[in-house]
VOPA-25243 format. One line per 3 residues: number of its first residue (from 0); their letters; for each residue x, y, z of N, C-alpha, C. Coordinates in steps of 0.001 Angstrom, whole numbers, plus 500000, padded with zeros to 6 digits. Atoms other than C-alpha are relative to their C-alpha. Layout:
VOPA-25243
NUM = a = X,Y,Z,X,Y,Z,X,Y,Z; ... $
***
This chain:
VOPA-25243
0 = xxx = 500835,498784,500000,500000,500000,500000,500865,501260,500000; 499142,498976,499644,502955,502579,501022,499978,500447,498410; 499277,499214,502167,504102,502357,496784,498847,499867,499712 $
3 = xxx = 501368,499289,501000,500594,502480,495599,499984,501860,500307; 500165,499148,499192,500556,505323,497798,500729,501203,498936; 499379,498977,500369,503582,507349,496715,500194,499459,498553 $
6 = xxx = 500198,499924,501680,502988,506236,492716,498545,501255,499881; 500691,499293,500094,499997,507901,493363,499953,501592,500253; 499800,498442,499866,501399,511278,494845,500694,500217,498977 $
9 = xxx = 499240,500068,501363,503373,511233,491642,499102,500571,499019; 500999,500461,500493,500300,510514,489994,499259,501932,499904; 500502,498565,500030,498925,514068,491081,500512,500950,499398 $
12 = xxx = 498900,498934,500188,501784,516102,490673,500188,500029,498353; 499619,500517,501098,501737,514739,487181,499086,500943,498793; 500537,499351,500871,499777,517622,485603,500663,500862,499002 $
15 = xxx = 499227,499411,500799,500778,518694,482402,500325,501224,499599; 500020,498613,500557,502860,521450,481533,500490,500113,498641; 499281,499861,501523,502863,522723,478074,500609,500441,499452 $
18 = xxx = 499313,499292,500694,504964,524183,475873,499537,501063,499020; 500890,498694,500054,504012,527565,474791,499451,499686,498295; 500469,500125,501262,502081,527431,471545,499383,501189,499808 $
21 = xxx = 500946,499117,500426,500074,529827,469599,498845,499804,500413; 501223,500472,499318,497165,527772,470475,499784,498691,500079; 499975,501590,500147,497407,524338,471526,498271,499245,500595 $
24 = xxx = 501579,500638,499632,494008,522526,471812,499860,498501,501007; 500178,501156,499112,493101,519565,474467,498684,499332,499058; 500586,501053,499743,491818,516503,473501,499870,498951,500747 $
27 = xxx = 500157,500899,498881,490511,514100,475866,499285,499125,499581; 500763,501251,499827,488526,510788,477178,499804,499825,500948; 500537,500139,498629,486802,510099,479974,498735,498762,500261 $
30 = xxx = 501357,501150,499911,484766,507079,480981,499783,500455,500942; 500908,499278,498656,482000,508570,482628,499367,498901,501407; 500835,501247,498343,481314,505047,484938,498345,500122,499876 $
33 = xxx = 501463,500016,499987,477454,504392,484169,499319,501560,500863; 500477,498709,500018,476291,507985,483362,498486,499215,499900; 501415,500726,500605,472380,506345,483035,499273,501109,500671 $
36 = xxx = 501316,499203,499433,468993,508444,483543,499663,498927,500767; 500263,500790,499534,466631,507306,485734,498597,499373,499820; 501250,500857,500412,464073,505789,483677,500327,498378,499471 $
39 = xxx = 500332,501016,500583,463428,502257,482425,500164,499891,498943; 500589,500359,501921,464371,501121,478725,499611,498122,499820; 500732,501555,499922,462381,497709,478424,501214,499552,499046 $
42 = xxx = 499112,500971,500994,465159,496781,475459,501275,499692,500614; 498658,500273,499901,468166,497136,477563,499631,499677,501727; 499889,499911,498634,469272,495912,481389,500209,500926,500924 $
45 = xxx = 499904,498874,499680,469206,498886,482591,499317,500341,501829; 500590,500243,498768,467131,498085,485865,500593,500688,501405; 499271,499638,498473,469505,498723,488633,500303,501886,500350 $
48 = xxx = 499430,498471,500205,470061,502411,487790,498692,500678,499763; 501998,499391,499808,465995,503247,488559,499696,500307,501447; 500921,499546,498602,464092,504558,491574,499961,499041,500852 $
51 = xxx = 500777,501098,498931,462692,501004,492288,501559,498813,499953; 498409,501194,500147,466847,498970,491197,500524,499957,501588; 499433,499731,499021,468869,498452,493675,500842,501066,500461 $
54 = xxx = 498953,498658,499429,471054,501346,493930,499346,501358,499818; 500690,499662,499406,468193,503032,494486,500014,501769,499061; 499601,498599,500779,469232,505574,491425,498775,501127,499703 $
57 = xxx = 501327,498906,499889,466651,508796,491683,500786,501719,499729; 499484,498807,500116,467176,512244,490694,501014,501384,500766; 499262,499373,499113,468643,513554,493339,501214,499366,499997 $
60 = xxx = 498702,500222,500410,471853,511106,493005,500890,500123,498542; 499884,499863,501573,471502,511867,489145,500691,501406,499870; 499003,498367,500719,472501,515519,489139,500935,500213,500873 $
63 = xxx = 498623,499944,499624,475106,515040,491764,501132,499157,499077; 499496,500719,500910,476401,512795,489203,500523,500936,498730; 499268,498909,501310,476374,515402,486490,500691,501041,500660 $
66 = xxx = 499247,499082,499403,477503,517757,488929,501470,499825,499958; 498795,500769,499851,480705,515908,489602,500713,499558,498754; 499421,500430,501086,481540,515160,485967,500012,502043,499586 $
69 = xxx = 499580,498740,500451,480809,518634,485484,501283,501007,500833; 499157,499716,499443,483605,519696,488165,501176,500107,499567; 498483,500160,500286,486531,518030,486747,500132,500199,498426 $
72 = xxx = 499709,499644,501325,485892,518747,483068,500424,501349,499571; 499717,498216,499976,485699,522629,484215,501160,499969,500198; 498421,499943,500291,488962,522000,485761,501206,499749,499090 $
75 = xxx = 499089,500435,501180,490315,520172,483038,500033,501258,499135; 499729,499138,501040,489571,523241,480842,500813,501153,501071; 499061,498661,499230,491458,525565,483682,501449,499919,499761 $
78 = xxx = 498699,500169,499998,494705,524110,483009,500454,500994,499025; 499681,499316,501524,494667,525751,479345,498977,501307,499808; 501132,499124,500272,492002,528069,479850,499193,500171,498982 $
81 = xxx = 500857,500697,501690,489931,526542,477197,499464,498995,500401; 500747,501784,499588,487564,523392,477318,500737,499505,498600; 499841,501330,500689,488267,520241,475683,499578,500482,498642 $
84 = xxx = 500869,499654,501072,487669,520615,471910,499666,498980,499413; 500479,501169,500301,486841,517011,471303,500375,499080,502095; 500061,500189,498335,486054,515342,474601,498985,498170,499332 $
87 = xxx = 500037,501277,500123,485653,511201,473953,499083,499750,501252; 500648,500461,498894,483245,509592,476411,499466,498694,499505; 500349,501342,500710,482270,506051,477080,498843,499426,501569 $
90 = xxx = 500669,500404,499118,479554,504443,479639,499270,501047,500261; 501255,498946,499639,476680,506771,479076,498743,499509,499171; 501206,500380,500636,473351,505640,478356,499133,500187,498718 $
93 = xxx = 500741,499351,501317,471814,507809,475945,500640,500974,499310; 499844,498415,499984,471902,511049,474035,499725,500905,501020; 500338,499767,499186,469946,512407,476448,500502,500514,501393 $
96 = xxx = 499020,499643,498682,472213,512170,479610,501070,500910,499088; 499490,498892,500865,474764,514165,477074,499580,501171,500370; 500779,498574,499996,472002,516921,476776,500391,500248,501332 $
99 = xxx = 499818,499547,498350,472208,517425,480737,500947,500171,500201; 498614,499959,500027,475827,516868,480773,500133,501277,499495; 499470,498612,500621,476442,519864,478372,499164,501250,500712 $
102 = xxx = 501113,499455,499356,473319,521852,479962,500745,500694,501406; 499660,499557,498196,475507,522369,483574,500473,501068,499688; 499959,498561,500106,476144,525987,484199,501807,499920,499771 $
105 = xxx = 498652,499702,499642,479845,525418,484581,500796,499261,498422; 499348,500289,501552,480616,524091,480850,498895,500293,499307; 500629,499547,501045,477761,525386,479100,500707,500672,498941 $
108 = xxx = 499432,499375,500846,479921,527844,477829,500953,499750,498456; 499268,501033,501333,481668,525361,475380,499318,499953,499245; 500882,500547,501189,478620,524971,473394,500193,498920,499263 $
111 = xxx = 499945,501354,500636,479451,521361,472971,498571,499871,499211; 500284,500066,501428,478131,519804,469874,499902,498416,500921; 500186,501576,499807,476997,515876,470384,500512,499571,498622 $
114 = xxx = 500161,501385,501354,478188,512689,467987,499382,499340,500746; 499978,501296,499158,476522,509832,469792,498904,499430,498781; 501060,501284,500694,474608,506603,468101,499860,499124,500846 $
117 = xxx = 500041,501044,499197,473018,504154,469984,500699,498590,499617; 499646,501571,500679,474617,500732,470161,498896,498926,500370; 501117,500919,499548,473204,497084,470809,500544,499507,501467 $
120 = xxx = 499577,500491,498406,475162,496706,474281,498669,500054,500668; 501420,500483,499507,472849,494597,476151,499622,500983,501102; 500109,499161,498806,473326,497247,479404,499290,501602,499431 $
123 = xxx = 500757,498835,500261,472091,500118,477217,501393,500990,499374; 498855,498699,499952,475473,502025,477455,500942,499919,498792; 499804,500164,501654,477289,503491,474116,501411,501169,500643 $
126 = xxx = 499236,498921,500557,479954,505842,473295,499943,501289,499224; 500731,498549,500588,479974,509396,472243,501333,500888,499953; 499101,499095,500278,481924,512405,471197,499367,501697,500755 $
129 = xxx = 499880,498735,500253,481591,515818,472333,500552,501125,499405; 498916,499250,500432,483027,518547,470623,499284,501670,499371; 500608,498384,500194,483108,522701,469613,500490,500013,498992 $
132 = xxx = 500242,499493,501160,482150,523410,466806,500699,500870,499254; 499153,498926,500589,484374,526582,466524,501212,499729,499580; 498923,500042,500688,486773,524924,465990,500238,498267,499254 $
135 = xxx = 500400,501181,500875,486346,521298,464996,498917,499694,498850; 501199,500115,501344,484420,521595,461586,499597,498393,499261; 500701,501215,500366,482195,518321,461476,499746,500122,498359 $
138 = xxx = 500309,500056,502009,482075,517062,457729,499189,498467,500066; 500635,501387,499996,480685,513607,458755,500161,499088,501181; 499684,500760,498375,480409,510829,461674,499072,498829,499407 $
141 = xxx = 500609,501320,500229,479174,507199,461734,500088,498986,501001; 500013,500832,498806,478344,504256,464046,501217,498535,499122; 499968,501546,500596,480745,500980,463115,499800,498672,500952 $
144 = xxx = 500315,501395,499155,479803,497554,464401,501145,499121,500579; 498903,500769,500036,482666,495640,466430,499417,499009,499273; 500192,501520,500896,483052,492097,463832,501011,499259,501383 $
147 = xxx = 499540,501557,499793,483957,488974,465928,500040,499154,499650; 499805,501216,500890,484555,486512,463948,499672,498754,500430; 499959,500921,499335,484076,484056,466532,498336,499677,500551 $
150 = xxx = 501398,500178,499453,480931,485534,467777,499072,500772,499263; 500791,499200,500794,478564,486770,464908,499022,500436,500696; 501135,498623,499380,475802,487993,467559,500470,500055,501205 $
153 = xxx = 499619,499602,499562,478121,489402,469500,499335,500976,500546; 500267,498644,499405,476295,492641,471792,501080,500929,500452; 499008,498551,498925,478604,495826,472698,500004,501046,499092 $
156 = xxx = 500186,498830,500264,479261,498904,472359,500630,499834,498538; 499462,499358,501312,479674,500265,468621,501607,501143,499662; 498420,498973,500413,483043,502236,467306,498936,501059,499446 $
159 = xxx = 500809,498888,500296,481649,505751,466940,501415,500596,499318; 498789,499453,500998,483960,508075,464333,498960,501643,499323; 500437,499274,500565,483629,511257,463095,501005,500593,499178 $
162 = xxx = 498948,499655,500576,485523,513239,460519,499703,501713,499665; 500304,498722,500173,486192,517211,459842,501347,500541,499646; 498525,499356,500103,488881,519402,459714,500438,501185,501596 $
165 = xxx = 500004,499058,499536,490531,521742,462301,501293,500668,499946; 499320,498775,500799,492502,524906,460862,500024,499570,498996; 499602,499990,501245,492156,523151,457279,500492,498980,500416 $
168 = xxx = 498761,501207,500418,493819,520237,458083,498724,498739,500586; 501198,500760,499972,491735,517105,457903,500528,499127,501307; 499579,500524,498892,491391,515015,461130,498574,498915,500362 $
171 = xxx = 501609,500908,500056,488950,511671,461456,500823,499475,501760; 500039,500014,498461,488173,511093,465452,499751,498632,500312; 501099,501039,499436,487022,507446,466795,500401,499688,501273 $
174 = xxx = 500019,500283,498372,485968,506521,470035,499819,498275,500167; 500425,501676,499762,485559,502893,471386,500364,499734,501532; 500432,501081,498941,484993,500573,474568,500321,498991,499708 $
177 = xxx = 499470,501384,500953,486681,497670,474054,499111,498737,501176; 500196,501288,498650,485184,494392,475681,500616,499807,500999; 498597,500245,498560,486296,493735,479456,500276,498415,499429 $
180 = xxx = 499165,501087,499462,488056,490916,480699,498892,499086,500618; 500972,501013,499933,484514,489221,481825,500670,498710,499705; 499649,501135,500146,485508,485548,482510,500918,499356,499816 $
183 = xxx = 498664,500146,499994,489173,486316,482325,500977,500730,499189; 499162,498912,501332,491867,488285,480241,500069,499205,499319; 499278,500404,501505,493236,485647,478319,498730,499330,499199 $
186 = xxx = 501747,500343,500501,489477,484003,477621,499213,500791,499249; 500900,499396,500937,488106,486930,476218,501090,501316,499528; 499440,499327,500896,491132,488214,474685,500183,500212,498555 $
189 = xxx = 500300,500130,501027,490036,487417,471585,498943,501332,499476; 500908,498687,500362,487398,490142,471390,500310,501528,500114; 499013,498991,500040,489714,492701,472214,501011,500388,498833 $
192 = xxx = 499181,499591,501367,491891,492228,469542,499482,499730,498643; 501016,499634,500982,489156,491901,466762,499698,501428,499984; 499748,498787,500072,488708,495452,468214,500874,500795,499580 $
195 = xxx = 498969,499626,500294,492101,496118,467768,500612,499833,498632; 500197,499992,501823,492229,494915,464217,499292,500888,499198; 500732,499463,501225,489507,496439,462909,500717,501578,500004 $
198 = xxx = 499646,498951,500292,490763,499798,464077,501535,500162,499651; 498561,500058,500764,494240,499136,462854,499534,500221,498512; 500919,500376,501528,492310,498466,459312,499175,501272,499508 $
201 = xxx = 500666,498837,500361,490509,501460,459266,500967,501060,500441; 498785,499237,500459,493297,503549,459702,501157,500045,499164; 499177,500214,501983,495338,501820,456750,499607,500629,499806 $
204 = xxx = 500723,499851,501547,492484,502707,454604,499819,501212,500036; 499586,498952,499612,492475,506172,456113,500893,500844,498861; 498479,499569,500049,495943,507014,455356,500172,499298,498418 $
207 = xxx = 500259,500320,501518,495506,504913,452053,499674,500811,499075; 500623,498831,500622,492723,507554,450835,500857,501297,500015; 499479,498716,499772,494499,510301,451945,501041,500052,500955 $
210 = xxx = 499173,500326,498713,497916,510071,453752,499927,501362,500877; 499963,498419,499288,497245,514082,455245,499214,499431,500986; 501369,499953,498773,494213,512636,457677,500920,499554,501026 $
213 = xxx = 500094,500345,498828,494903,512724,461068,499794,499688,500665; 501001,500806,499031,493775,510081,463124,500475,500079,501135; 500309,500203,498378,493155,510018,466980,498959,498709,500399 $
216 = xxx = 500850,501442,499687,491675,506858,468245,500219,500498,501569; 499921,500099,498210,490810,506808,472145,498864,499117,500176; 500641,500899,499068,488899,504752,474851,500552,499415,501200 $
219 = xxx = 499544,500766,498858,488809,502655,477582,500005,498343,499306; 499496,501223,500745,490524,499491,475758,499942,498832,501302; 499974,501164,498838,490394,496957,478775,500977,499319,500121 $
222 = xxx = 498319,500783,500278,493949,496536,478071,500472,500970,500275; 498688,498772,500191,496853,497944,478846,500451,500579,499275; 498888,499797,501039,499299,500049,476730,500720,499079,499968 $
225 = xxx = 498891,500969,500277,501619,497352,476595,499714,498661,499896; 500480,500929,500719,499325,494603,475782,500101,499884,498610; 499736,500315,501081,499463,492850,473062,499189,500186,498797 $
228 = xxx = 501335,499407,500843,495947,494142,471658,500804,500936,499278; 499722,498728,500267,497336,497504,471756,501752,500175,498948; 499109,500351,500623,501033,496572,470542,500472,499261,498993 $
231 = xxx = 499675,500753,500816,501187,494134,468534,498643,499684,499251; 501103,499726,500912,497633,494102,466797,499425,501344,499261; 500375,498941,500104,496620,497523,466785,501423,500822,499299 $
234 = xxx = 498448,499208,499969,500602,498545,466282,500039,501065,500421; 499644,498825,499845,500673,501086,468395,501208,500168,500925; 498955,500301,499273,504064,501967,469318,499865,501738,500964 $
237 = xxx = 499874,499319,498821,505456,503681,472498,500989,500905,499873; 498804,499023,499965,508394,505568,471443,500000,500724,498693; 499813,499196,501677,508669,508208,468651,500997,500209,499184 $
240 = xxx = 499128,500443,501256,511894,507175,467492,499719,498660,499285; 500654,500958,501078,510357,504151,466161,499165,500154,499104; 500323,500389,501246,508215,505031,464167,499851,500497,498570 $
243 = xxx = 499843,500298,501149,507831,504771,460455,498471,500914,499724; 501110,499493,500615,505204,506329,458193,498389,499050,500048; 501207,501260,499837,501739,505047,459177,499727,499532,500856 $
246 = xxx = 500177,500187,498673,502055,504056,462352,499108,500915,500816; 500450,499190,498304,500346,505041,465531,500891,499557,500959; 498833,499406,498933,501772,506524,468308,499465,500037,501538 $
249 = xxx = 500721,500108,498632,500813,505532,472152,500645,500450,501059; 499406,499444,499191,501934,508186,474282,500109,498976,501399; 500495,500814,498843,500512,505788,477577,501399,499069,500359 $
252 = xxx = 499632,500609,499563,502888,503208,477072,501434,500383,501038; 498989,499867,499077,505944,505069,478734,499048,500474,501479; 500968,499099,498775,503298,506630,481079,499699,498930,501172 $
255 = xxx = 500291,501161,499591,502411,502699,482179,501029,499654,500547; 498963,500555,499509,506020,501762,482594,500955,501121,501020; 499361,499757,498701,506731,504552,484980,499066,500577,500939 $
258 = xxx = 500912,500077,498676,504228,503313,487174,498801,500687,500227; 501369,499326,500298,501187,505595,486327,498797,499470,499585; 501421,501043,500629,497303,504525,485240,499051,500735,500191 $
261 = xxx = 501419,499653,499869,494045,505365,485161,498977,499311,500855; 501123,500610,499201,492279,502826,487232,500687,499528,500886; 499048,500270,499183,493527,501299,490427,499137,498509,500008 $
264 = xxx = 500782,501171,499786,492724,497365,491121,501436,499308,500799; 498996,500702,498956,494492,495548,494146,501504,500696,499995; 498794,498971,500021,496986,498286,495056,500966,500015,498932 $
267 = xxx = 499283,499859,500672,498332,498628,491740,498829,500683,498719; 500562,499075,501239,497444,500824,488392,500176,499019,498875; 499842,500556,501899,496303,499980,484971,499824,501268,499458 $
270 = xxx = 500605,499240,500948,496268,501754,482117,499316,499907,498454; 500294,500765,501139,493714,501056,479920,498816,500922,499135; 501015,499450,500563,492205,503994,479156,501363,501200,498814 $
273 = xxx = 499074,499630,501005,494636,505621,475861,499418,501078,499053; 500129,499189,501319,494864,508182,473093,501156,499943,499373; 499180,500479,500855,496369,506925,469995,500194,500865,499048 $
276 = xxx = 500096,498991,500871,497853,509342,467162,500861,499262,498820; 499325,500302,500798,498881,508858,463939,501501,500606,499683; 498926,498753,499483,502408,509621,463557,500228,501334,498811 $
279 = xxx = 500398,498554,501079,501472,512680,460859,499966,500432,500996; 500135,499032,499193,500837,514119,463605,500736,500227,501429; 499297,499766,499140,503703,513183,465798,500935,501028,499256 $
282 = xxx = 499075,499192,500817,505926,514521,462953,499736,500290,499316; 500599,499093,501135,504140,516849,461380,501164,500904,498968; 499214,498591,501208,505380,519632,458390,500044,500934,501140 $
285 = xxx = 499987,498331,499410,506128,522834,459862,498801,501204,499757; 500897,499007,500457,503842,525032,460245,498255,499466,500278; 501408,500999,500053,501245,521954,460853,499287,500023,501338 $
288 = xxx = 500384,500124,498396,499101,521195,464204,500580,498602,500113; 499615,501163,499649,500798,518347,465814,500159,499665,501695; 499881,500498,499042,501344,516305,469036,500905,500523,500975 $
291 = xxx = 499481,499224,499357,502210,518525,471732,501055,499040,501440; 499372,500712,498815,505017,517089,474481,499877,500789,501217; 499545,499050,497977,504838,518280,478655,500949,499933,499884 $
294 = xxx = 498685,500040,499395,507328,518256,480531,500564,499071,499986; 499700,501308,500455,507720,514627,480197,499851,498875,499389; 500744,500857,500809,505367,512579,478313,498989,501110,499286 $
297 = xxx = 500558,499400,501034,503243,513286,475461,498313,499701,500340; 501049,499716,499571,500556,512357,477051,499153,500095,501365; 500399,499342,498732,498522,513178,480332,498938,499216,500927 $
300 = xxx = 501366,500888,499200,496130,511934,483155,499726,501387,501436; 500520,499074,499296,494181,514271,484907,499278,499542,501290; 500731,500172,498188,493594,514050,488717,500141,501150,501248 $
303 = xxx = 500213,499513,499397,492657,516068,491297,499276,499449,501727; 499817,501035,498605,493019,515141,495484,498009,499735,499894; 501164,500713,499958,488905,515449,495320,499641,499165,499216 $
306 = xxx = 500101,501409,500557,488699,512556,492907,500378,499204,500444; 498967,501028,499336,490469,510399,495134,499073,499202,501152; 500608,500240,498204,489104,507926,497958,500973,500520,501442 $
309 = xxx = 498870,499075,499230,490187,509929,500836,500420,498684,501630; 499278,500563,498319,490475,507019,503758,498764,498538,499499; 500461,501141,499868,489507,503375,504134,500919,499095,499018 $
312 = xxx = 498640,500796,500776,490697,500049,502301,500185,500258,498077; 499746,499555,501199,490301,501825,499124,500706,501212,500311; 499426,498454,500070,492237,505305,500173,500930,500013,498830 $
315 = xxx = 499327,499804,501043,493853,506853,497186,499625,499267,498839; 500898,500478,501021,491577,504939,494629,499180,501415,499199; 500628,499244,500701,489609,506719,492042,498868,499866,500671 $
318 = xxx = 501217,499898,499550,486472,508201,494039,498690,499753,498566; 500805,500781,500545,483769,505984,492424,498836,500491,500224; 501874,499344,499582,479725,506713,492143,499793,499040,501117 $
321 = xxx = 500126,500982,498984,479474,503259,493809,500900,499143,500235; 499198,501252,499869,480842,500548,495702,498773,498928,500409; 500795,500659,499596,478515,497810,495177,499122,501044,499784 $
324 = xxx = 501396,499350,499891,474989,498929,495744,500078,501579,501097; 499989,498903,498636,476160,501964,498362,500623,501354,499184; 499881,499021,500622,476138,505286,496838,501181,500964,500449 $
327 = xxx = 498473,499361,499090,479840,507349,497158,500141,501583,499474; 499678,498403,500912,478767,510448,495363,501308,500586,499978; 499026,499533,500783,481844,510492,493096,499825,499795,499046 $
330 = xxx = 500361,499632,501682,482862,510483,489830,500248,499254,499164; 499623,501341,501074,484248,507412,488037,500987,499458,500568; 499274,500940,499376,486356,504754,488974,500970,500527,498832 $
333 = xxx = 498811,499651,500739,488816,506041,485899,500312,501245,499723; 499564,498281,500202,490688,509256,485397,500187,500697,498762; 499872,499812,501340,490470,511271,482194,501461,500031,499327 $
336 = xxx = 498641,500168,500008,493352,511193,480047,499995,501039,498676; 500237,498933,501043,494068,513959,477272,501143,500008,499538; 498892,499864,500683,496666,514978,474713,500033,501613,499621 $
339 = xxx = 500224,499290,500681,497490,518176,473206,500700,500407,498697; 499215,500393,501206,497768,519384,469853,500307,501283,499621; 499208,498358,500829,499416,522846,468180,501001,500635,499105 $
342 = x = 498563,500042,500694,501822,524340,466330,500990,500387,500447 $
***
């Protein structure tokens, strides 16, 4: 517990500083931890997160819920004095919870913009994009279906994608949820890296059409950076003297190997929540928007001591909505993670 402890004061201190730009923009991801309203959808399991479920979910724990997501996203935009201009999200029920989400007095001012499509995840919960308009110019967006090969009626969440430009320079977005570990890592590591294929595959064909597009891939992958989903299927490498034209670029994995994460499980960190870049945009032209470095990594994890469990046998855990059925009015069991980009 002591080195969970002091990885984790690390962990804080670990907010990024940038390097002065003209105007460097934040992109992020954030699994919101079962954002759900509190109605009933007869098509999905959705039950437990109602008036009459067990966790007893009612309006009054609902907008401390948005409250609390709305806290740390405000802060997140204090670092740069700017909000998020694409803001990834994953474990939210509807459009709907979105609307409310953007609606809070303390990020209204962003005038976020929704992507979301429903998927067929049996729990209801999908993936979504936020993003401002002023400066991310939407040209198109689409739902894709994970393929399992193994399991043709497969249920989960959908790969959401959108594409636009921002300053003129073209830039296609996708979000994803990768299948957990349900029933074991190496058991249902197969459905992970079908994920990890396909979006390897759709960033060839990307970069095929047009080698200028800029891809960003994020989520909460249920893998590490240094899995083999993420490394060796997906190819996304960890160091930017490796790579080659075409590649993606996974800031996380040095971030993983010195001891950092996004989620905590039996006094130790994972990190399995990532933002992947193509490397166009590690090594851009001059003059281009590209992949901004801190002080030490290229990419970031945002925490703040009130996100934290402050005492018991979780202290220093990510303050969670629940444990079990017992309500902890917090904010997600994972910490957002962001990149930035400029010239």
């Amino acid at each position: 517990m002591r080195r969970f402890l002091l990885v984790l004061s690390c962990m804080v201190l670990t907010v990024a500083t940038v390097v002065a730009q003209d105007k460097p923009y934040m992109v992020a991801f954030w699994n919101f931890e079962n954002l759900f309203d509190i109605y009933d959808d007869p098509e999905t399991h959705d039950e437990e997160f109602t008036p009459d479920g067990v966790k007893k979910w009612n309006a009054i724990k609902y907008q401390k819920k948005l409250s609390n997501m709305e806290r740390v996203v405000f802060d997140m935009a204090a670092i740069n004095r700017d909000y998020p201009v694409v803001l990834g999200v994953s474990e939210i029920e509807n459009r709907s919870v979105l609307e409310d989400f953007i609606a809070q007095p303390k990020i209204k001012g962003a005038n976020y913009r929704i992507c979301h499509y429903d998927s067929p995840d049996a729990r209801g919960v999908d993936v979504a994009f936020l993003y401002r308009a002023d400066v991310f110019k939407l040209e198109g967006s689409d739902n894709i279906k994970l393929v399992v090969d193994e399991l043709p009626n497969f249920r989960t969440r959908d790969l959401v994608v959108m594409w636009g430009t921002i300053e003129g320079e073209p830039f296609y977005f996708l979000v994803s949820h990768w299948p957990s570990r349900l029933g074991g890592k190496e058991a249902s590591q197969f459905k992970r890296d079908a994920c990890a294929k396909q979006i390897r595959e759709i960033k060839d064909s990307l970069l095929k059409a047009n080698p200028a597009t800029k891809v960003i891939v994020m989520g909460d992958f249920n893998d590490d950076a240094t899995d083999a989903s993420l490394v060796k299927v997906m190819g996304a490498k960890g160091k930017v003297k490796d790579l080659v034209e075409g590649d993606f670029f996974n800031p996380y994995v040095q971030m993983l190997r010195a001891g950092l994460g996004t989620l905590a499980y039996q006094d130790s960190w994972n990190l399995f929540d990532n933002i992947c870049v193509t490397e166009n945009l590690v090594n851009a032209k001059a003059g281009e928007l590209k992949l901004i470095k801190g002080k030490k990594f290229y990419g970031n994890i945002f925490t703040r001591p009130y996100m934290l469990q402050q005492e018991g046998q979780y202290k220093g855990y990510p303050l969670r909505t629940f444990v079990t059925n017992n309500f902890q009015d917090g904010f997600s069991d994972h910490f957002p993670v962001y990149i930035y980009i400029g010239k």
